[in-house]
N, C-alpha and C positions, 0 to 999 in steps of 0.2 A: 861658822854660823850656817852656811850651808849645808854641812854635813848633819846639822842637827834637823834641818828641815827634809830632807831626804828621808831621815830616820825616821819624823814626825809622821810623812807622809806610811810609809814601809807602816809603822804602827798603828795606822787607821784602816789602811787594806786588810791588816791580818783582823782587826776587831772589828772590821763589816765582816769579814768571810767568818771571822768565829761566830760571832751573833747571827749574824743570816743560819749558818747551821743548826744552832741553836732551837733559834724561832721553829723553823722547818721541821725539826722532832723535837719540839716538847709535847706537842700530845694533846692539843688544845678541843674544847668540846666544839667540834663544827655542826651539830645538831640544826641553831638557829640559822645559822647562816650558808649552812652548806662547806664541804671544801672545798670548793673552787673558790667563793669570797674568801671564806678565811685565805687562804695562798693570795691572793690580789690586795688585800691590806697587808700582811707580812710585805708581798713586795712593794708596798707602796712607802711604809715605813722603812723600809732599807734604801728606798731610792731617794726618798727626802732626806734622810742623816747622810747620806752619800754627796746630796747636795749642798746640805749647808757644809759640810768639811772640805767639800772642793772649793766654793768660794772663799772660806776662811784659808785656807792652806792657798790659792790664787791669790789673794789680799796680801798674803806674808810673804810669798813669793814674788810681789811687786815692789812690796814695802824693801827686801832687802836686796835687792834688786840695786834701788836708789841710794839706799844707803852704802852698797859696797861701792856705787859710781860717783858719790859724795865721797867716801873716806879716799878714793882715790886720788881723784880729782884735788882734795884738799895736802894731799901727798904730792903732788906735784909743785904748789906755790910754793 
């Protein structure tokens, strides 16, 4: 089970860093906003998906956590 969340995490690095590149050259019209906002919302959207994946992936990282100190635990009685 751990190995799967290792992996989960490995898998959300590599699809922030894909998508962040992405964003970065796709080409987007900076006209109204200039590009320096445009790059300041790109980052700001990378750094909030960056957040909630780290809590959700911290959350499951807890969760098994206890459950592997539960199944063990329960191995002992």
């Amino acid at each position: 089970m751990r190995k799967l969340w290792w992996l989960a995490n490995i898998y959300w690095i590599i699809l922030i860093m894909y998508g962040g590149g992405k964003l970065f050259t796709y080409g987007f019209d900076t006209a109204e906003l200039g590009k320096t906002a445009s790059y300041a919302l790109i980052l700001l959207v990378l750094i909030s998906a960056s957040m909630l994946i780290i809590e959700f992936q911290a959350a499951w990282g807890i969760w098994l956590h206890n459950f592997d100190k539960k199944k063990h635990h329960d191995n002992k009685i």
